[in-house]
C-alpha positions as CSV (number, residue, x, y, z in Angstrom):
1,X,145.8,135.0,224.4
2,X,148.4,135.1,221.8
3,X,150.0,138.9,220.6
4,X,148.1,138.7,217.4
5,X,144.4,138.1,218.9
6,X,145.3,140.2,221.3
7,X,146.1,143.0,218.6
8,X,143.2,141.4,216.1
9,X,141.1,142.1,219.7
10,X,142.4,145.6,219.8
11,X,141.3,146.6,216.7
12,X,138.0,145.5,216.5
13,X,137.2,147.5,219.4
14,X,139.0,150.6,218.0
15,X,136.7,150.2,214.7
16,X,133.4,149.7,216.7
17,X,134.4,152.8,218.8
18,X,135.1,154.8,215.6
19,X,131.7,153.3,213.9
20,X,129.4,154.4,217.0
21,X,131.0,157.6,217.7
22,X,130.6,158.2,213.5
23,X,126.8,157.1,214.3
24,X,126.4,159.2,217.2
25,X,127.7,162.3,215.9
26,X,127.6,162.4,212.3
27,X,123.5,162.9,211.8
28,X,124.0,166.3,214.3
29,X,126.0,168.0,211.3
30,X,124.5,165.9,207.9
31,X,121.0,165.9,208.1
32,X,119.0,166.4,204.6
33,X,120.1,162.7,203.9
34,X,117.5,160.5,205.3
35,X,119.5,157.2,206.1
36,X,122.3,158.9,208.0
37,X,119.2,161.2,210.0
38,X,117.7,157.8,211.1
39,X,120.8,156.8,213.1
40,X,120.1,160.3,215.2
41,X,117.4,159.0,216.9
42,X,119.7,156.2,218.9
43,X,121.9,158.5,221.2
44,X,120.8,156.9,224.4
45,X,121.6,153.3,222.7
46,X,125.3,155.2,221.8
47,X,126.0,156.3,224.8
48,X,125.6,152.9,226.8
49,X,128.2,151.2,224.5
50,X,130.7,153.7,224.6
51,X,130.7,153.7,228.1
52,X,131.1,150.2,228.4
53,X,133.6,150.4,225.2
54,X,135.8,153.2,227.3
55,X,136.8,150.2,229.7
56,X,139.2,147.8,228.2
57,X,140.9,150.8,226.9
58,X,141.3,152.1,230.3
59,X,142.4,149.3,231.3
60,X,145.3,148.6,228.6
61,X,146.2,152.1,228.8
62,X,145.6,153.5,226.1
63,X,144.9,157.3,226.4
64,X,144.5,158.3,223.7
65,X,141.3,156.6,222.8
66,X,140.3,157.2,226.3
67,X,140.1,160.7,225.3
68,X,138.3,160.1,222.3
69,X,135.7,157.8,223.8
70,X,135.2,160.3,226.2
71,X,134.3,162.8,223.4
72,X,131.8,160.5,222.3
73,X,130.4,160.1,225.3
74,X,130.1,163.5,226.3
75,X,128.3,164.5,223.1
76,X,125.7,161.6,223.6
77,X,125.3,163.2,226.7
78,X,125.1,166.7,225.8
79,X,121.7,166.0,223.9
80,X,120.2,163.7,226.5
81,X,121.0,165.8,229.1
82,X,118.5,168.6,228.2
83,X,115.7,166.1,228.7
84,X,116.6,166.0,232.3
85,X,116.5,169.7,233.0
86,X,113.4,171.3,233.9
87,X,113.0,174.5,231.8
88,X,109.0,175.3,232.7
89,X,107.5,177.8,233.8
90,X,107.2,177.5,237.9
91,X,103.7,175.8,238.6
92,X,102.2,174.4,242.0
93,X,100.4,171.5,241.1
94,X,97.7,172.6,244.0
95,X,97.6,175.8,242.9
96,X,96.1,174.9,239.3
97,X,93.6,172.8,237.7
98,X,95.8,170.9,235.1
99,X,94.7,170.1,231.6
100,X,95.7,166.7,231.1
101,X,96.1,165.4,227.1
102,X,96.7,161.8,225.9
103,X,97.8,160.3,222.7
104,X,98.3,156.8,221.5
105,X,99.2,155.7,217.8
106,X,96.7,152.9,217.8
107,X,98.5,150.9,214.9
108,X,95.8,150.1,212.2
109,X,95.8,146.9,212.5
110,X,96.1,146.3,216.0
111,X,93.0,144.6,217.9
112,X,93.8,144.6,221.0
113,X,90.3,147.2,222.2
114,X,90.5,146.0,225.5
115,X,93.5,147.6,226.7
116,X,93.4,150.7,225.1
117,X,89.8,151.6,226.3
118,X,91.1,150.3,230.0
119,X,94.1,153.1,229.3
120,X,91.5,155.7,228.6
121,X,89.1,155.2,231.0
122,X,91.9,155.0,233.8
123,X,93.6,158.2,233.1
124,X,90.3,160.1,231.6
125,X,92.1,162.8,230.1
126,X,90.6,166.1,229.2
127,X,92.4,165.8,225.5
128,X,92.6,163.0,223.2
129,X,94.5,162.2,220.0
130,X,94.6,159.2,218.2
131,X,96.8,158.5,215.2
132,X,95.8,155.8,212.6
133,X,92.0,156.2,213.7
134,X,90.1,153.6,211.0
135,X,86.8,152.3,211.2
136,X,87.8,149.1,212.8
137,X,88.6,151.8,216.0
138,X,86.0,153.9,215.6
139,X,83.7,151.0,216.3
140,X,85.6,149.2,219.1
141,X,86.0,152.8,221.0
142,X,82.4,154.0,220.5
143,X,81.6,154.0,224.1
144,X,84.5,155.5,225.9
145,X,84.9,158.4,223.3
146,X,81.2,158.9,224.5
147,X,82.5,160.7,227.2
148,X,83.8,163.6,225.5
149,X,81.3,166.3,224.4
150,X,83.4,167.8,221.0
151,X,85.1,165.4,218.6
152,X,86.7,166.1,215.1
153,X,88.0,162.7,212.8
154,X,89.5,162.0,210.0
155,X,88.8,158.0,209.3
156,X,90.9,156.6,206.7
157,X,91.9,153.1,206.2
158,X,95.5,153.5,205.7
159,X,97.9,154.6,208.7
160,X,97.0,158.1,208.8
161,X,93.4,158.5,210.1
162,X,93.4,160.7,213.1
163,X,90.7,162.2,215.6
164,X,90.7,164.4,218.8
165,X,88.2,164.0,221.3
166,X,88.2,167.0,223.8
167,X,86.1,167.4,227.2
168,X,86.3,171.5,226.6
169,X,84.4,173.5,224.6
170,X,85.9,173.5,221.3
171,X,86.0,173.9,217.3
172,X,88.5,171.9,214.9
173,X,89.2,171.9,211.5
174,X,91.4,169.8,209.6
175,X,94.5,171.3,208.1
176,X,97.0,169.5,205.7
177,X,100.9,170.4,205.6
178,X,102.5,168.1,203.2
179,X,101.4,167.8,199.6
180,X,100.3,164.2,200.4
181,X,97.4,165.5,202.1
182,X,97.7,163.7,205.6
183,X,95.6,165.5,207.9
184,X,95.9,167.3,211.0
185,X,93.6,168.7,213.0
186,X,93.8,171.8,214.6
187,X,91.1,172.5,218.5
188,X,90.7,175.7,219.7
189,X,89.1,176.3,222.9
190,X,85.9,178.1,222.9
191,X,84.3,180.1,225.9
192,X,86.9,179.8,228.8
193,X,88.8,181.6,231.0
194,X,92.5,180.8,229.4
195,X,92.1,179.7,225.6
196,X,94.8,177.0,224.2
197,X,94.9,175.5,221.2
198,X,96.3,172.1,219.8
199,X,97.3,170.8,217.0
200,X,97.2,166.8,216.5
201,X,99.5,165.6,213.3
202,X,101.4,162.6,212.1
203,X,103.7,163.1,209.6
204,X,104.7,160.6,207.0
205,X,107.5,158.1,208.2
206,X,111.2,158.9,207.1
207,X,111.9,155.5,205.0
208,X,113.2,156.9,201.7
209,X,114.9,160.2,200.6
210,X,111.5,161.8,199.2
211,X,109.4,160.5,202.4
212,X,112.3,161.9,204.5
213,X,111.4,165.2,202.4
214,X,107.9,165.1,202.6
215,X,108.7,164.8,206.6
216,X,110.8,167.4,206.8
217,X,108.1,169.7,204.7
218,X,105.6,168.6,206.9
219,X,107.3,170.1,209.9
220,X,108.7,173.0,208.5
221,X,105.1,174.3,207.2
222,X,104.0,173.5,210.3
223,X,106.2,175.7,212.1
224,X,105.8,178.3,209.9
225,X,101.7,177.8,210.4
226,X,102.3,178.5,214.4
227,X,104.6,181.2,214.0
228,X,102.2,183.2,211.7
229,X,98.9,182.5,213.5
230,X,100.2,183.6,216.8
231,X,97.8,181.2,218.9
232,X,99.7,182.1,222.2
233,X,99.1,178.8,223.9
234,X,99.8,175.8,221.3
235,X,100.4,172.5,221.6
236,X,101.5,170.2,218.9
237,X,100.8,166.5,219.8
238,X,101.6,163.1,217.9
239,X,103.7,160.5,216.4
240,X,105.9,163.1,215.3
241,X,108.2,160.5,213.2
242,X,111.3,161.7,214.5
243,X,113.3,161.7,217.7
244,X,114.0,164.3,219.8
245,X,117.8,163.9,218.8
246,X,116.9,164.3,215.5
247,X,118.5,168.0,214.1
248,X,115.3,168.3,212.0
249,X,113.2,168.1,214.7
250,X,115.5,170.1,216.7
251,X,115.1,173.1,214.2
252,X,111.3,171.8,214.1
253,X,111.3,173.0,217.6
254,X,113.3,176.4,217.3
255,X,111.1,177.5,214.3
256,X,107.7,177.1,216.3
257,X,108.9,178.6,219.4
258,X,108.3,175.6,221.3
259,X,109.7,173.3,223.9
260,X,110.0,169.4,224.5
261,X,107.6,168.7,227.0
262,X,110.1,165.9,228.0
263,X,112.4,168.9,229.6
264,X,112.6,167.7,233.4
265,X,111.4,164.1,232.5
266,X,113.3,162.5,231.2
267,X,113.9,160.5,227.8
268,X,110.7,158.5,228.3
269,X,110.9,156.7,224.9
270,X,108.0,155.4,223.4
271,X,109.0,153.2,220.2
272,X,109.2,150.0,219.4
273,X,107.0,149.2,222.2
274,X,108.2,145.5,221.8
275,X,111.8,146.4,221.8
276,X,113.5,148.0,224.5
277,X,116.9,147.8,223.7
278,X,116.2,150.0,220.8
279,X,113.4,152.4,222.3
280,X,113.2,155.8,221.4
281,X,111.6,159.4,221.3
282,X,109.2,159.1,218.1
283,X,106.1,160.3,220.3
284,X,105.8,163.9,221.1
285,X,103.9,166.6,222.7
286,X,105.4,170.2,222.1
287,X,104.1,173.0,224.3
288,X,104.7,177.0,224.0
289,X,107.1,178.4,226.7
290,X,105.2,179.6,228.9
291,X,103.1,176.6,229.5
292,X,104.0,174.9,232.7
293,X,104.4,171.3,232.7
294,X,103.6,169.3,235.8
295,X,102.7,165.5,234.3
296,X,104.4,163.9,231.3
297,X,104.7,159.8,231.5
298,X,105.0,157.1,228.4
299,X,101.6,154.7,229.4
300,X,101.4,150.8,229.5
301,X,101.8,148.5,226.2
302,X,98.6,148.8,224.7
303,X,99.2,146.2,221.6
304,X,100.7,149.0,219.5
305,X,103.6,149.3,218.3
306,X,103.9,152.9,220.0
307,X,103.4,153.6,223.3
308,X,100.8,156.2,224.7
309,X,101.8,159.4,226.0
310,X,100.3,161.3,228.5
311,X,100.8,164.7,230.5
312,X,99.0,167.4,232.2
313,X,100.3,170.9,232.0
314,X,98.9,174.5,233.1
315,X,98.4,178.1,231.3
316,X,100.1,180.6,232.4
């Protein structure tokens, strides 16, 4: 290779390295712009290709952008990391009856029943959400949702139906954080030993400045909501539209006094389904502090473009 390709060579990888590293970190401090929030939610994807971007540079010696790959890498790492630490409070799993919860973000317009009542029927969860919940799935899931005794929906024919299905004694409402009126729906246990509650909710997707805003609302009232009611045990469950290396959601979590039922897990990304290279955390289940996590798992591909999540946890 001639001295000028090899330079022209050289270059190219120094502005790729400066372009991911701008990617990776640039979100964590400018986050009330929506387009430069969405490249948050990739730090795993980051990560990957700066470590393989760190090699030719180590081997042509140059140290300098060693060093500053290394920086890049490290703070990929330093917010995937967390996701691999186990934070919860100490639970036996045979000391406990868990509660187990599931939640899958159908996709409106998918029609593949068959795999998603097989999903539900396998792992028979005491707790189940569904996001984009239309009549088309009300119909197909008649049977299995038969099985749980209390049941609160929301049908709507958009991408923002939503319905939870609970095995416990329970009452729901529907509440409404965002001034586009999506609903939420909030279960409280009735007439046990340890009362819980949860709170199913899919906020609008971040794919404008005002829908980034009306996002970003829709968290913040609902952290506000938990931190006035006080419901001790809480858990706040859905397709959260946002990543877990997403600052908003970050402060999301802060605000509410809650913790990423990922902690000691792992990343366990759950969209696009159909694209792994490019998977990530939009999925969520958020738990109070002292709630001990023993399960959490991302489920099979159900023809959604979302993966289910499911997990079992105990009360302190």
């Amino acid at each position: 290779m001639s001295a000028k390709k090899k330079q022209l060579l050289k270059s190219l990888l120094q502005l790729l390295a400066i372009t991911i590293i701008g990617l990776s970190v640039l979100p964590y401090f400018i986050y009330h712009i929506w387009w430069i929030d969405i490249f948050s939610n990739f730090q795993v994807q980051y990560g990957v290709l700066l470590s393989f971007l760190i090699l030719p540079f180590v081997f042509i010696r140059k140290w300098k952008w060693v060093f500053f790959l290394g920086i890049g890498i490290v703070f990929s790492c330093s917010q995937i990391f967390p996701l691999y630490v186990n934070t919860s409070a100490e639970a036996r799993i045979e000391d406990v009856k868990p509660i187990s919860m599931m939640s899958i973000n159908l996709l409106s317009t998918n029609r593949n029943a068959t795999a998603v009542i097989d999903y539900v029927e396998n792992k028979n969860p005491d707790i189940l959400v569904l996001s984009e919940f239309n009549s088309y799935w009300d119909k197909q899931l008649v049977e299995v949702l038969e099985t749980f005794s209390y049941t609160h929906k929301v049908l709507r024919e958009d991408n923002f139906g939503i319905g939870v299905w609970s095995k416990f004694p329970a009452s729901m409402q529907t509440l409404y954080f965002n001034e586009l009126e999506l609903p939420s729906i909030l279960l409280q246990t009735e007439g046990v030993k340890k009362s819980f509650s949860v709170i199913a909710t899919h906020p609008f997707p971040p794919v404008g400045q005002r829908q980034f805003e009306v996002r970003n609302k829709h968290l913040t009232h609902l952290a506000a909501f938990i931190s006035r009611e006080n419901y001790g045990n809480v858990a706040v469950i859905g397709d959260l539209n946002t990543s877990s290396f997403s600052k908003n959601f970050q402060l999301f979590k802060e605000k509410a006094s809650l913790k990423d039922s990922r902690e000691g897990f792992g990343i366990l990304p759950s969209w696009p389904a159909n694209v792994f290279l490019l998977q990530t955390t939009l999925d969520h289940a958020l738990v109070s502090e002292d709630v001990s996590m023993l399960r959490r798992e991302v489920g099979e591909h159900i023809g959604s473009d979302h993966l289910p999540i499911y997990l079992e946890i105990s009360l302190p």
